[in-house]
C-alpha positions as CSV (number, residue, x, y, z in Angstrom):
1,X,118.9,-1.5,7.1
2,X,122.1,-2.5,8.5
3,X,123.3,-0.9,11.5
4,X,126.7,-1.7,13.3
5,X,126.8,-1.3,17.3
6,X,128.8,0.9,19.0
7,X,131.5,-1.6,20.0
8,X,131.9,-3.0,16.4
9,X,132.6,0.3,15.6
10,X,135.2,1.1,18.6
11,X,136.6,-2.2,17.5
12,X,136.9,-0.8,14.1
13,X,138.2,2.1,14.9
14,X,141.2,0.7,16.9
15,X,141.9,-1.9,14.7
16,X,141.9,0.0,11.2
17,X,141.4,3.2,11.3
18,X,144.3,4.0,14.0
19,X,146.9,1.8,12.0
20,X,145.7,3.3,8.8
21,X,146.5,7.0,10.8
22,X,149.2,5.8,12.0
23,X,151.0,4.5,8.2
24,X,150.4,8.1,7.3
25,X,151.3,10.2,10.0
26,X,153.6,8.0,12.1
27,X,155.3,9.7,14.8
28,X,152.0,13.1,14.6
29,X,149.8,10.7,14.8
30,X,149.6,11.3,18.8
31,X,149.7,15.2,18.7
32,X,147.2,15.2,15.9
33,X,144.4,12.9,17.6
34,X,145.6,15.0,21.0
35,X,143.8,18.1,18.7
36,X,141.2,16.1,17.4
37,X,137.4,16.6,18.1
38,X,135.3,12.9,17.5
39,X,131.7,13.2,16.8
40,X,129.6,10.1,17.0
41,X,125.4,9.8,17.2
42,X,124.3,6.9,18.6
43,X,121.1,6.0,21.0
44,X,118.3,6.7,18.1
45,X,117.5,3.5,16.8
46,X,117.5,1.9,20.3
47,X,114.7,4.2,21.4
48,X,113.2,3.9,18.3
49,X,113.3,-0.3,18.7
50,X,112.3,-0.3,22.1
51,X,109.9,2.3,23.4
52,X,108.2,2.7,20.5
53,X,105.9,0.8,18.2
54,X,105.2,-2.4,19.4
55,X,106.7,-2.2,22.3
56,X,106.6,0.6,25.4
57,X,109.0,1.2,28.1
58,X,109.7,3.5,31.1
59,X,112.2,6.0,29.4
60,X,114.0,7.7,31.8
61,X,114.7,3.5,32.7
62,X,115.7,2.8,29.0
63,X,118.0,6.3,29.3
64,X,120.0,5.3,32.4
65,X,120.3,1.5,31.3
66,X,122.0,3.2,27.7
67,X,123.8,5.5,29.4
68,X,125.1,2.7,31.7
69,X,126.0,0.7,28.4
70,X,127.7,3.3,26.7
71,X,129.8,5.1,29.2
72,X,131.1,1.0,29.8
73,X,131.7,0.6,26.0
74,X,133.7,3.9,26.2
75,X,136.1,3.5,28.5
């Protein structure tokens, strides 16, 4: 299973997917990102990981302390 965290893929994001949109729109690219709706689903595996199986953990804890993570990564 391979699974790439979420600031790999922000990383990846800025450094070849925007260039790649930006060789074929150029000068839209802003107005068309500006219209654009982004998706991602990410938080499963880490609750999956770490509050279940061998391991236990207060969840609403785990929650906040992702939540914490991801709004950081975000920015």
């Amino acid at each position: 299973e391979i699974i790439t965290p979420l600031p790999d893929q922000v990383l990846h994001f800025e450094e070849k997917t925007l260039p790649d949109l930006e060789s074929q729109l150029g000068k839209n690219l802003p107005s068309f990102l500006s219209k654009s709706l982004f998706l991602f689903n990410t938080g499963g595996n880490d609750y999956i990981s770490n509050c279940f199986g061998e391991y236990e953990c207060d969840i609403p804890t785990f929650t906040e302390f992702l939540v914490t993570n991801y709004t950081t990564i975000l920015k």
